[in-house]
VEXDREN-2710 file (C-alpha; in Angstrom, 1 decimal):
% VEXDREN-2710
k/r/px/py/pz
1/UNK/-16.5/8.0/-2.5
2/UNK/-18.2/9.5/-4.8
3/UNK/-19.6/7.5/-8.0
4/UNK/-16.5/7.4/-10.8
5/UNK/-14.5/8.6/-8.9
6/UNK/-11.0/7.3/-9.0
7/UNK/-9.2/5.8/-6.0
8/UNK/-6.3/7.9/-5.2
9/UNK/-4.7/6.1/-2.0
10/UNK/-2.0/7.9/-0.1
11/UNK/-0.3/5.2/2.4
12/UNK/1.2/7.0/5.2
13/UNK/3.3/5.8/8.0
14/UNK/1.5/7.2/10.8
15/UNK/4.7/6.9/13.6
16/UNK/7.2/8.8/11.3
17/UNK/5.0/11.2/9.4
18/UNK/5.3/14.1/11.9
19/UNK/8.1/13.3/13.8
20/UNK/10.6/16.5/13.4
21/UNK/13.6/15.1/15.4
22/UNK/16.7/15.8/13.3
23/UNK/19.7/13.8/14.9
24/UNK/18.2/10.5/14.6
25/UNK/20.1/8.1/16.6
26/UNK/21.2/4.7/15.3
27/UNK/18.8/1.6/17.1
28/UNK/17.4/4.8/19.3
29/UNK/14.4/4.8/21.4
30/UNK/11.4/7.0/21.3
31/UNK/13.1/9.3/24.1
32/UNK/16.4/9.8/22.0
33/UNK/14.2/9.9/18.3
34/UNK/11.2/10.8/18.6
35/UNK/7.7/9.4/17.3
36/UNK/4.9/11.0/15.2
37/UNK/1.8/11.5/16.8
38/UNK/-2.2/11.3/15.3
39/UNK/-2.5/14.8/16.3
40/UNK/0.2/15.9/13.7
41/UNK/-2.1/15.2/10.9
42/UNK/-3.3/18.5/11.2
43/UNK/-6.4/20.3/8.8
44/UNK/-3.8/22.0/7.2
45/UNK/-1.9/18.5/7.1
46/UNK/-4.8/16.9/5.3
47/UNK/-5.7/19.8/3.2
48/UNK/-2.4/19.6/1.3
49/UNK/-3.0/15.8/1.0
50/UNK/-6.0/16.2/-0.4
51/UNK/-4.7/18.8/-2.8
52/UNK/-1.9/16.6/-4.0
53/UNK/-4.8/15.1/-5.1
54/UNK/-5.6/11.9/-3.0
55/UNK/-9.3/10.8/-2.7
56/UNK/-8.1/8.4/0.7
57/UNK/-5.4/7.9/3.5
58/UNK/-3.7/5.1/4.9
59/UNK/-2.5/5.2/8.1
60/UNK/-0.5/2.3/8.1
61/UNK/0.5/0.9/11.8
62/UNK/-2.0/2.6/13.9
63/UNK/-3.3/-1.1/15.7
64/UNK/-1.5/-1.6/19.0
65/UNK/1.0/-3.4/18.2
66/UNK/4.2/-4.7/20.1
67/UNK/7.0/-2.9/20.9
68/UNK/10.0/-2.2/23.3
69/UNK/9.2/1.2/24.6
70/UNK/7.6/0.8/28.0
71/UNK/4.2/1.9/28.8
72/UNK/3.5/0.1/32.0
73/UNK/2.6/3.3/33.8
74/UNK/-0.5/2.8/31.5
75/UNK/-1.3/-0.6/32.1
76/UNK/0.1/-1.9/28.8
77/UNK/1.7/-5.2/30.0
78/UNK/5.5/-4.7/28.6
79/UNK/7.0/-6.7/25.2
80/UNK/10.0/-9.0/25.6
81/UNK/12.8/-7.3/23.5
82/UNK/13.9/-10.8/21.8
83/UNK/10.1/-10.9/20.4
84/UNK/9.8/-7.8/19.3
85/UNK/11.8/-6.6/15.8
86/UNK/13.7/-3.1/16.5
87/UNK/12.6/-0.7/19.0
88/UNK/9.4/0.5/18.0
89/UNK/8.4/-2.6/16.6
90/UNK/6.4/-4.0/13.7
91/UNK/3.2/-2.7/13.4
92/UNK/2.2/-6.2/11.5
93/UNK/3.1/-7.8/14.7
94/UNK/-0.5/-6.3/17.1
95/UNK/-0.4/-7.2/20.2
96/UNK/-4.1/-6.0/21.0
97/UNK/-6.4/-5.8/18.2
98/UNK/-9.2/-3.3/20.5
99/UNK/-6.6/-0.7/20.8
100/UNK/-4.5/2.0/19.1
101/UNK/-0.9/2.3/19.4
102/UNK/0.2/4.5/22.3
103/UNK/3.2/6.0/20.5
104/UNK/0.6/7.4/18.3
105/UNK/-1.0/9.7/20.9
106/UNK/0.1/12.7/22.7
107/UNK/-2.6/11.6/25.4
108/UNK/-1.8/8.0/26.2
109/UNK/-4.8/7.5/28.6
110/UNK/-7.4/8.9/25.7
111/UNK/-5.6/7.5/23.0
112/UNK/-8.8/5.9/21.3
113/UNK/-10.4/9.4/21.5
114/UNK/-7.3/11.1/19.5
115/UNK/-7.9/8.4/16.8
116/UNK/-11.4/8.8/16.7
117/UNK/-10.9/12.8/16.4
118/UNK/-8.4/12.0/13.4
119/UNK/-11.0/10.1/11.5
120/UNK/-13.5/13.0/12.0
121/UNK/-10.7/15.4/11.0
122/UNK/-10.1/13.4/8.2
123/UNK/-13.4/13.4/6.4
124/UNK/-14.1/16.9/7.1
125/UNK/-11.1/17.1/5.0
126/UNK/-12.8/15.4/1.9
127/UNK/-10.3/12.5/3.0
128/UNK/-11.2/8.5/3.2
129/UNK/-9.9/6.7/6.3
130/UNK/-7.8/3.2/5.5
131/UNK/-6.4/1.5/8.3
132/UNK/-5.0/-2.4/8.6
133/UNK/-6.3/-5.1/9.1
134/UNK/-3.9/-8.2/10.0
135/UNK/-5.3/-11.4/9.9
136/UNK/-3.0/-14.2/9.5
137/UNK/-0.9/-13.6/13.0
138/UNK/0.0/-12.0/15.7
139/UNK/2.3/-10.9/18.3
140/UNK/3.8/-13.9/20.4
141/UNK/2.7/-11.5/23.6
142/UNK/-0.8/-11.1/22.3
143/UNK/-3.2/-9.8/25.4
144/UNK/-5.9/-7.6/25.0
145/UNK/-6.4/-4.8/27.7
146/UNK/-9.2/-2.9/25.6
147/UNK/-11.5/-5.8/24.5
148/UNK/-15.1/-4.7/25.2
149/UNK/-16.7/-6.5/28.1
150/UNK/-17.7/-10.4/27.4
151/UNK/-14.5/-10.5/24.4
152/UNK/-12.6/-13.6/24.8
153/UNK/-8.8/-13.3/24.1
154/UNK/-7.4/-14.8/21.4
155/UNK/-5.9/-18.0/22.9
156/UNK/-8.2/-17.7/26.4
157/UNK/-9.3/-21.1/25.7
158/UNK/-7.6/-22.6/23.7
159/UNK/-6.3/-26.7/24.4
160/UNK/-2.8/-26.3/23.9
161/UNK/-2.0/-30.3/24.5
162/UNK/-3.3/-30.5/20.5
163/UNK/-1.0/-29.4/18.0
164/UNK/-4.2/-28.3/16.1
165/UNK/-8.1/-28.0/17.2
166/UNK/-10.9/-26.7/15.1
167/UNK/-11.5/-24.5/18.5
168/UNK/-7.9/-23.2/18.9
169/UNK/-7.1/-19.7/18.1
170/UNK/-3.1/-20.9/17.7
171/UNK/-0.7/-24.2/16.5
172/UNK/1.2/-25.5/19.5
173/UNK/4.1/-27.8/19.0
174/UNK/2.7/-29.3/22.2
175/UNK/5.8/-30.5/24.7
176/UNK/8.1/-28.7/23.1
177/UNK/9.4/-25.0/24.0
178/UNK/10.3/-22.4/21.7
179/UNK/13.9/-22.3/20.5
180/UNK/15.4/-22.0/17.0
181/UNK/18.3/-19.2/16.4
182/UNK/16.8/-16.1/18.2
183/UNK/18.6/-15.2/21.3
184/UNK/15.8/-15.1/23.8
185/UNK/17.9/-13.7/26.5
186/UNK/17.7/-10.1/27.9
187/UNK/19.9/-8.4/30.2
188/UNK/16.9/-6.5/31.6
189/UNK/14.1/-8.7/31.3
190/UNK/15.2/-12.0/31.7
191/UNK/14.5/-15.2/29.6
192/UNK/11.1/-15.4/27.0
193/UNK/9.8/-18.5/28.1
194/UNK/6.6/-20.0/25.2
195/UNK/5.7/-23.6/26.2
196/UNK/4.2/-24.9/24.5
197/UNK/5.8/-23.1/21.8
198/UNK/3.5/-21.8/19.3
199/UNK/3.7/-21.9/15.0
200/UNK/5.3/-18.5/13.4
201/UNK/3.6/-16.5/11.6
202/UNK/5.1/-17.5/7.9
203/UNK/3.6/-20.8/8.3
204/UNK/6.3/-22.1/10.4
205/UNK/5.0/-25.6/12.0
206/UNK/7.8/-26.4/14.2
207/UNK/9.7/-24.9/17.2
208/UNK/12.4/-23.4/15.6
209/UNK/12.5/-20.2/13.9
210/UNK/15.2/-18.3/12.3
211/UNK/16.3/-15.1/12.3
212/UNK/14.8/-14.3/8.4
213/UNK/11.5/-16.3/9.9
214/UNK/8.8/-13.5/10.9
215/UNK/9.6/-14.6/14.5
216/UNK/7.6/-12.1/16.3
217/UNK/4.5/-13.4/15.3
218/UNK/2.5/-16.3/15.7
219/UNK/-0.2/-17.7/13.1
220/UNK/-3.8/-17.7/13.6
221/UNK/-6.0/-20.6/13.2
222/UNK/-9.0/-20.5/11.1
223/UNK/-9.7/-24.2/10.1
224/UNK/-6.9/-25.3/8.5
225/UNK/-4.8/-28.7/9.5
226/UNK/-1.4/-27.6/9.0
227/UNK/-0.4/-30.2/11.3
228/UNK/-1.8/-33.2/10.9
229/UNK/-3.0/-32.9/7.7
230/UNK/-6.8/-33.4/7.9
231/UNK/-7.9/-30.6/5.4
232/UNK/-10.2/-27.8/6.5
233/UNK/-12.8/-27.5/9.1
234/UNK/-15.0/-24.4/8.2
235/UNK/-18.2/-25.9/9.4
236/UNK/-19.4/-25.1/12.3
237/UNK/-17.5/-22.1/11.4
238/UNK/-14.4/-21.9/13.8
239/UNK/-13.9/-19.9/16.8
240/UNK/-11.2/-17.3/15.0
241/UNK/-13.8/-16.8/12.4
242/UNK/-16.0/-15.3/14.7
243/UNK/-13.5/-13.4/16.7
244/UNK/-11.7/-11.9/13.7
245/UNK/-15.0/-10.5/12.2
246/UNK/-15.9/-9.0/15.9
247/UNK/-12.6/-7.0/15.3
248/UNK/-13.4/-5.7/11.8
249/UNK/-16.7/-4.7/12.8
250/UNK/-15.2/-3.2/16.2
251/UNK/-12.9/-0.9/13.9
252/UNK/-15.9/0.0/11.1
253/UNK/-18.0/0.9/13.9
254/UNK/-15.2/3.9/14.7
255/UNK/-16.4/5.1/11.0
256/UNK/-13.5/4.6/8.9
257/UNK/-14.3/4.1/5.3
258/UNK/-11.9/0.3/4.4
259/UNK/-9.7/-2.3/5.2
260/UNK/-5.8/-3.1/3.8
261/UNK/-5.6/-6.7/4.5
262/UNK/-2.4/-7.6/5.2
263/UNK/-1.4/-11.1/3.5
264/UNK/-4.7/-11.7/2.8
265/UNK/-3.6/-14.8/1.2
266/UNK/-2.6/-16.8/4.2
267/UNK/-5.7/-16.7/5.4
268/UNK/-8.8/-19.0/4.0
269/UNK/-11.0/-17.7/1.0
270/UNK/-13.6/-19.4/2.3
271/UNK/-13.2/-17.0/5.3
272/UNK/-13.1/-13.7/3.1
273/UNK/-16.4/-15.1/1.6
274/UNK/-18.0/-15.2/5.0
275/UNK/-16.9/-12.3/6.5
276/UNK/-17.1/-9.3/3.7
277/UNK/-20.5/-9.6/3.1
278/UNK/-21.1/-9.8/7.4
279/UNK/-19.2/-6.4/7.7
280/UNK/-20.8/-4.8/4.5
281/UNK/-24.5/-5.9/5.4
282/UNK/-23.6/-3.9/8.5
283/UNK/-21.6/-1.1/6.9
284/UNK/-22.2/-1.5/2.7
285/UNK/-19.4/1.6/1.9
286/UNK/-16.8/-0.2/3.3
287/UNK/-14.4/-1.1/1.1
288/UNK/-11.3/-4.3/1.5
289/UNK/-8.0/-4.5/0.1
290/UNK/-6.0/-7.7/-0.4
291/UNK/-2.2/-7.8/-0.1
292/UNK/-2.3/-11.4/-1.9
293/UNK/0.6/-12.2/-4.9
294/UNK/-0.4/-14.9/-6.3
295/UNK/-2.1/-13.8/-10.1
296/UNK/-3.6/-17.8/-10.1
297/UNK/-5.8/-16.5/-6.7
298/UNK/-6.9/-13.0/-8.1
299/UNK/-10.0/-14.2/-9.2
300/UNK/-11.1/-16.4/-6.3
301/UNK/-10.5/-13.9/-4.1
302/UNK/-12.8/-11.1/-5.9
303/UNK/-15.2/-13.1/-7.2
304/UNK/-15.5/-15.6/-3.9
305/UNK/-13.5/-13.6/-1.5
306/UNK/-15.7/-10.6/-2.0
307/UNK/-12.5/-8.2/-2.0
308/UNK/-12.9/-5.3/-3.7
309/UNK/-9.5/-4.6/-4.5
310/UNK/-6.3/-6.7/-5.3
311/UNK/-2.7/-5.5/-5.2
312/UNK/-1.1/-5.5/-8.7
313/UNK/2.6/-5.7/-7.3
314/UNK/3.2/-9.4/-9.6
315/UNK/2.1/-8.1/-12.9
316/UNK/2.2/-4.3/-13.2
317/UNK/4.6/-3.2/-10.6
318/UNK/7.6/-6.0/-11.3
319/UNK/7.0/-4.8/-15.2
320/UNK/7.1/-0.8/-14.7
321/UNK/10.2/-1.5/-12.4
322/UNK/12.3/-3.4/-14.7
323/UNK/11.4/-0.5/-17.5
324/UNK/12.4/2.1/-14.9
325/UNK/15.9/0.0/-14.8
326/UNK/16.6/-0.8/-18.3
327/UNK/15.9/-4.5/-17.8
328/UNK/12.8/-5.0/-19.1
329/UNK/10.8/-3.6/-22.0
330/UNK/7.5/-1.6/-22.5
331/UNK/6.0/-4.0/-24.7
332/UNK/5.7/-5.9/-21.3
333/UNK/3.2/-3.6/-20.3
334/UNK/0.9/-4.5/-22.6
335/UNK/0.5/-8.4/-20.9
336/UNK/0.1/-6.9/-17.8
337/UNK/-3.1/-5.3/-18.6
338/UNK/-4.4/-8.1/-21.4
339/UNK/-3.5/-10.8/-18.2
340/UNK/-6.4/-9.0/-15.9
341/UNK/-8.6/-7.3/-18.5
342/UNK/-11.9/-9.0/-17.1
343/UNK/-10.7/-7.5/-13.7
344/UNK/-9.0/-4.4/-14.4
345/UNK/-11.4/-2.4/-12.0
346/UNK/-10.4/-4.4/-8.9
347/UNK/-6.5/-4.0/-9.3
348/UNK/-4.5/-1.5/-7.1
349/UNK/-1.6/0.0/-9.1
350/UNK/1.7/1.3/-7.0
351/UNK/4.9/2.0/-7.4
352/UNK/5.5/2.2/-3.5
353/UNK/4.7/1.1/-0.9
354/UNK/6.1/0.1/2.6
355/UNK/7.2/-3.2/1.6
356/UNK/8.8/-2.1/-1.4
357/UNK/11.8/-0.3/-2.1
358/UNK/12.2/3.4/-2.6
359/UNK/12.6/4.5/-6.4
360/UNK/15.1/6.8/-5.9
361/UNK/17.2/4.4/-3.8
362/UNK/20.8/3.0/-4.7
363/UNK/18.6/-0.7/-4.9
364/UNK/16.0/0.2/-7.5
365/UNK/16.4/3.7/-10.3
366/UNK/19.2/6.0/-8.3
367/UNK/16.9/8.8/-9.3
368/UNK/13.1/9.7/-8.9
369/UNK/13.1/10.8/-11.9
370/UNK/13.4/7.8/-13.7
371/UNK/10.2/6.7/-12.9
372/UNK/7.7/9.7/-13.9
373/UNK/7.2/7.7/-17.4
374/UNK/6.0/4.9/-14.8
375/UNK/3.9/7.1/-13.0
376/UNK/2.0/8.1/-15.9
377/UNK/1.3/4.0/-17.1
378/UNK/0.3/3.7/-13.3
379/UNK/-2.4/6.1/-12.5
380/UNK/-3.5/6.8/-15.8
381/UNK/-4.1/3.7/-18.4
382/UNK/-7.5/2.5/-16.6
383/UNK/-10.0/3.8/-14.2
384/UNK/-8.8/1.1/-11.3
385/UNK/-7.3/3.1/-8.1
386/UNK/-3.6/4.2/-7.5
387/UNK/-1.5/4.6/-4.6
388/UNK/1.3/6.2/-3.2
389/UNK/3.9/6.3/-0.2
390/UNK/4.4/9.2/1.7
391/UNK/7.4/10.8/0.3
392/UNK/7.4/9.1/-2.8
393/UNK/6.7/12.6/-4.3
394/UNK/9.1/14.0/-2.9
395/UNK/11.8/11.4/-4.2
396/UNK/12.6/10.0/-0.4
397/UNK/15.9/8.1/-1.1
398/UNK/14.7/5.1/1.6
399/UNK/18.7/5.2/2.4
400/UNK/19.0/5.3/6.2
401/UNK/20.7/2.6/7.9
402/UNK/18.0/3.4/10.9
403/UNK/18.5/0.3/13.0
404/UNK/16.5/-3.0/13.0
405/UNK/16.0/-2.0/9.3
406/UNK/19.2/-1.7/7.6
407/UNK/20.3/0.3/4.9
408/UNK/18.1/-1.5/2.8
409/UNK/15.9/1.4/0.3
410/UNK/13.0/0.8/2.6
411/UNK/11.7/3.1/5.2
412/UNK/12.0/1.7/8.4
413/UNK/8.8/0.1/9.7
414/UNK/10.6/-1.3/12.7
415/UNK/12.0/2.0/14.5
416/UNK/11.8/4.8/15.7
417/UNK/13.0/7.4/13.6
418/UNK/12.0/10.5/10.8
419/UNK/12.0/11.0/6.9
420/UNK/14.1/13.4/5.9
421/UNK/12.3/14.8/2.9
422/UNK/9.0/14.4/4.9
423/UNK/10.4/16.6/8.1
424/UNK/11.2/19.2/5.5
425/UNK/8.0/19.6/3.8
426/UNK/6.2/19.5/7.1
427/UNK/8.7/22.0/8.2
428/UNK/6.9/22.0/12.0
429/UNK/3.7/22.1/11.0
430/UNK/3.7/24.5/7.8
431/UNK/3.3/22.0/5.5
432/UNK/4.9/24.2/3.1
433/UNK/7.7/23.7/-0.2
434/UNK/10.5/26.1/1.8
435/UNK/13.1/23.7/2.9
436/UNK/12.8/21.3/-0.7
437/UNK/15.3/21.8/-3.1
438/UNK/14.7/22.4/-6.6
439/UNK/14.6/18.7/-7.8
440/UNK/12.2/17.5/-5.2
441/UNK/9.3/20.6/-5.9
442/UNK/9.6/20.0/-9.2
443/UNK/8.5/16.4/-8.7
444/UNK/5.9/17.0/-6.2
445/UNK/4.5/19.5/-9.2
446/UNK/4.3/16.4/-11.6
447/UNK/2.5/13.9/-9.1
448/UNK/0.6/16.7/-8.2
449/UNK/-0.5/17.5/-11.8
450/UNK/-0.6/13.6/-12.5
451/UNK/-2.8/12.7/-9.6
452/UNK/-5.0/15.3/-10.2
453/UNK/-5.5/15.2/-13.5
454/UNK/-7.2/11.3/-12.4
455/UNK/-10.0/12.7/-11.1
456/UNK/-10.1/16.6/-13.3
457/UNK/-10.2/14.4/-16.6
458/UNK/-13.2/12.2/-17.0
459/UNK/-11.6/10.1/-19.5
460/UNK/-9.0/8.9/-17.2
461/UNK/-11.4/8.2/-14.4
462/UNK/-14.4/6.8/-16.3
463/UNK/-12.9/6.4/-20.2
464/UNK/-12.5/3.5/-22.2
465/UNK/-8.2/2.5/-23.2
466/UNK/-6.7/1.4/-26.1
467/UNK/-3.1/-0.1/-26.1
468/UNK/-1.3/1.7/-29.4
469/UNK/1.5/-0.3/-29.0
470/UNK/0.4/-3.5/-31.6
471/UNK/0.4/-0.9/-34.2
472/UNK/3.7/-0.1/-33.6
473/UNK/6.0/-3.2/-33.0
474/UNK/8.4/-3.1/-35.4
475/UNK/7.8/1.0/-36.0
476/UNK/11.6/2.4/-36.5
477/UNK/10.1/6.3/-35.5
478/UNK/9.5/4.9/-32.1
479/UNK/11.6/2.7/-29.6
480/UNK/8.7/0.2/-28.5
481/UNK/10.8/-0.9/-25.8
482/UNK/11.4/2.5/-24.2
483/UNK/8.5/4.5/-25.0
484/UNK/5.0/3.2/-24.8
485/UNK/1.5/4.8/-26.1
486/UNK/-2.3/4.5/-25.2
487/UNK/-5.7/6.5/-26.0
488/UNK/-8.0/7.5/-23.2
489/UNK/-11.9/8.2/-24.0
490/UNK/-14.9/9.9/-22.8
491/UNK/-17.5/11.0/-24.8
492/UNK/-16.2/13.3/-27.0
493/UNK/-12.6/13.8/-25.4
494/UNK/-9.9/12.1/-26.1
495/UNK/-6.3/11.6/-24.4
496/UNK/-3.6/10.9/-26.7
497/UNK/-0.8/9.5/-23.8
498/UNK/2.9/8.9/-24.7
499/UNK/5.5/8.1/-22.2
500/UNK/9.4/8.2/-22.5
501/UNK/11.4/5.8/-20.5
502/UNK/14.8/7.1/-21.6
503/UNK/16.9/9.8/-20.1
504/UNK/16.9/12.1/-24.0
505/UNK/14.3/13.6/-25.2
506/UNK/13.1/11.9/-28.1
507/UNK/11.1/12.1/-31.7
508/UNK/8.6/10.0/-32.2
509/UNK/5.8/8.8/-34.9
510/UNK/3.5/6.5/-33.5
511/UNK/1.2/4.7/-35.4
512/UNK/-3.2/5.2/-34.4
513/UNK/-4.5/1.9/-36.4
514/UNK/-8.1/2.1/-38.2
515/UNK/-9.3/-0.3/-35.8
516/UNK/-9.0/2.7/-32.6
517/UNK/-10.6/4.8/-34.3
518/UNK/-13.5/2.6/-35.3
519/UNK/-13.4/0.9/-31.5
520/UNK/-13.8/4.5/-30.0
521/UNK/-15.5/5.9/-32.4
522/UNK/-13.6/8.8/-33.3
523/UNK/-13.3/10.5/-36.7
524/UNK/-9.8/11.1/-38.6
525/UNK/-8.5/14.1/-39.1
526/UNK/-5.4/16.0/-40.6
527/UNK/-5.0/19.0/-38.6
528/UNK/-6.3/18.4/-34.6
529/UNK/-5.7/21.1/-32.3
530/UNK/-4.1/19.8/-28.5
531/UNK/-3.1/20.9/-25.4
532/UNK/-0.6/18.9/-23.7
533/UNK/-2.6/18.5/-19.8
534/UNK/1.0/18.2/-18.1
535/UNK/2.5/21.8/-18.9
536/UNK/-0.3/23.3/-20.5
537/UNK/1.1/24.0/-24.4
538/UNK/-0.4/23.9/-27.3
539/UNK/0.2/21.9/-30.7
540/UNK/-1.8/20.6/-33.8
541/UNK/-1.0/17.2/-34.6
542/UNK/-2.6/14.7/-37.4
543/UNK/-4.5/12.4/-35.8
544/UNK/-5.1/9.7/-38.6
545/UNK/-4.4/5.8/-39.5
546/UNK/-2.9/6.7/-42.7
547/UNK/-0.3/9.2/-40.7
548/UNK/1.4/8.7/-37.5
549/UNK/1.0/10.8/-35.0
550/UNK/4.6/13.1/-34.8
551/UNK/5.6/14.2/-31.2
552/UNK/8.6/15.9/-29.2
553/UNK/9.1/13.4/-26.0
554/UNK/10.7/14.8/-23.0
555/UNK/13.6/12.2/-21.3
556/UNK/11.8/11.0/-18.2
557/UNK/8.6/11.8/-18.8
558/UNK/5.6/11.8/-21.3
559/UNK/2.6/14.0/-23.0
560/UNK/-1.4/13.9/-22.1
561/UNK/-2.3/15.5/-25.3
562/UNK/-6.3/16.3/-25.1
563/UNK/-8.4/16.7/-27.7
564/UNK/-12.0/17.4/-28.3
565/UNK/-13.5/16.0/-31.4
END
């Protein structure tokens, strides 16, 4: 990346991004629906990507992971269907952690070389590669076929008589089979049989998961006495330890440029703090990203955990989404921001992602629309990265009731399946706006101006903020809870940014105190001549503390007015 540049992350789910199948079938199977392949990311794929204005990609799910499609013609030992959720399968549940998926490939037999190829393809595209990284569990069926020569498996040795042992990769719950709720029982391939049963993957200790348990998986051991209660054995450092940073320096030798680590939080600091600066002696671009929720572990997990980025989905996102849905107020915003100012830089801002519902769904705003304001706060108010889901652009609804999944607002991780308002903009390889309808090119046009405008403007990607809304609690020209204001700086530009969160366009006269332009060091003036970045107009505004600043406030949207003084 280059230096101040601004992360623009563009999360992608690899199995349904190019699958064109148009009669999806209900619970179907790759033969009836289909399955995106690595080869669809085409250069003219990732050109448009990158125009959209994204500085890296995400291909989320492309780890071998289980699943109830059979590829024993292959070699690829079969899943039982009662461990595996839906018919493609989870890709948080990997059942070998040397290989890539083999729904992914046109070519099962070479696919490591069609992933390799995509990463080239990729950054001859001006495109960083993300992929995942799943630490805390694994599939119940875990075997590796592709381990390089002298790898142990996970599990080869461990003593599964001891509920827990420094040594173990797994918990057993030793004499005691796996039972719980799940119906283990398949017509076609039998009875699973685990014994000794093993601990889930949600830090489940005993025998007996449920069907809302993540029962697919099983938890990985690095140290910790969840059983008997004996604390934490890090030293000598334990056997997963080792293993794990084998598989991270396995997948950074195949050149990709950083890790999404998936609940990084259920996993040891201590073993973040060990590992990071292994795999980034070895490979110093690199770059980690921690799924972790919890704002009390933010700082122990940059600061020890050497993470380079933190998911902001506690603070920022719950805040923007209950402004999007009238339930919250934009004076919230302002805490988010104050509650990780000394670590602003390392926060990833979203208002997608897979785990997460759609916008436009029935479950969160109805309408896409509703949360441009949002998409403003997001990717512009600091120079920390942003992210977004494929299709959130386009305003995917997240509405199909695709199988293991549900009608739920998500996009199906768990089957097979393809996005409607992804299959149209791919339109069989065109990558073109032909089949959207009105609504959804006009939105792609603001993300597309938004995101670029990160990395065009230097005061968004290297400037100094300054929250206008103190100045303006209490200001009866301005609806504090529905509209919400901040400055941008860089040298001598400035960003005047105002965002409306209600449907009507609105007036408003927002306060600039002395103090911001003493901070930023600009000078006051009557008469300042502007051009609003997001649809290119002109107007002359007066840009003093003794005046407030007068604007015309579109519904669902805001103004970038620059300024050069």
């Amino acid at each position: 990346m280059e230096q101040n540049e601004k992360m623009i992350i563009y999360q992608v789910f690899t199995r349904l991004f190019g699958n064109n199948e148009v009669n999806n079938v209900y619970n179907g199977s790759l033969q009836e629906n289909g399955c995106g392949k690595m080869d669809d990311f085409t250069n003219k794929a990732l050109h448009e990507i990158k125009k959209l204005g994204a500085t890296h990609i995400w291909y989320t799910g492309v780890i071998a992971h289980a699943s109830q499609t059979d590829y024993s013609a292959y070699n690829i030992p079969r899943n039982h269907p009662s461990v595996v959720k839906g018919k493609a399968g989870s890709p948080y549940a990997i059942r070998d952690y040397y290989d890539i998926d083999p729904d992914l490939a046109v070519n099962v037999d070479h696919r490591m070389k069609e992933f390799e190829a995509l990463v080239k393809r990729t950054h001859s595209n001006g495109l960083k590669v993300i992929i995942d990284f799943v630490p805390n569990h694994v599939a119940r069926q875990y075997h590796s076929i592709a381990k390089p020569a002298g790898v142990k498996d996970l599990g080869e040795d461990d003593d599964n008589t001891k509920a827990f042992d420094v040594n173990n990769n797994f918990y057993y719950i030793p004499d005691t089979r796996l039972g719980g709720e799940i119906d283990f029982y398949n017509e076609q391939a039998g009875t699973y049989e685990e014994m000794p049963a093993k601990a889930t993957g949600n830090n489940r200790f005993d025998a007996y998961p449920n069907k809302t348990d993540w029962y697919e998986t099983v938890k990985l051991n690095y140290g910790v006495d969840y059983m008997e209660n004996t604390g934490n054995h890090f030293s000598p450092i334990p056997d997963t330890w080792n293993k794990m940073k084998d598989i991270l320096l396995f997948w950074a030798s195949k050149g990709i440029d950083g890790f999404r680590c998936d609940m990084a939080e259920m996993v040891p600091c201590e073993f973040w703090g060990w590992v990071i600066p292994l795999v980034k002696k070895l490979h110093p671009e690199l770059i980690f990203i921690a799924e972790v929720y919890n704002p009390n572990e933010y700082r122990n997990y940059i600061f020890n955990g050497h993470f380079d980025y933190l998911y902001d989905k506690v603070g920022l996102y719950d805040t923007l989404r209950a402004v999007i849905c009238g339930y919250g107020s934009a004076t919230a915003i302002t805490g988010c921001w104050q509650s990780v100012n000394d670590i602003q830089s390392h926060m990833l801002n979203f208002l997608e992602n897979h785990d997460e519902q759609r916008i436009a769904s029935d479950f969160f705003a109805g309408d896409a629309r509703k949360a441009l304001p949002a998409l403003l706060v997001s990717a512009c108010m600091n120079t920390n990265p942003m992210m977004i889901y494929f299709g959130q652009e386009l305003g995917e609804e997240g509405m199909d009731s695709e199988g293991f999944s549900g009608r739920d607002g998500r996009t199906t991780i768990f089957d097979y399946w393809s996005v409607d308002s992804i299959r149209r903009w791919c339109n069989h390889g065109r990558y073109n706006l032909h089949l959207l309808n009105d609504q959804e090119k006009e939105l792609r046009r603001f993300y597309y101006h938004v995101l670029n405008l990160c990395n065009e403007e230097k005061a968004i990607s290297q400037g100094e903020f300054f929250d206008l809304m103190y100045a303006n609690q209490g200001n009866w020209l301005m609806n504090e809870h529905r509209q919400f204001a901040f400055i941008r700086k860089h040298a001598n530009e400035v960003l005047l940014i105002l965002v409306n969160f209600d449907e009507m366009p609105m007036h408003v006269s927002v306060n600039v105190p002395r103090h911001a332009f003493e901070y930023l060091q600009m000078p006051e003036s009557e008469n300042v001549q502007t051009v609003d970045l997001l649809t290119g107009e002109k107007e002359t505004i007066s840009f003093t503390s003794e005046k407030p600043v007068a604007v015309e406030l579109p519904g669902w949207g805001g103004k970038i007015l620059k300024m050069t003084i």
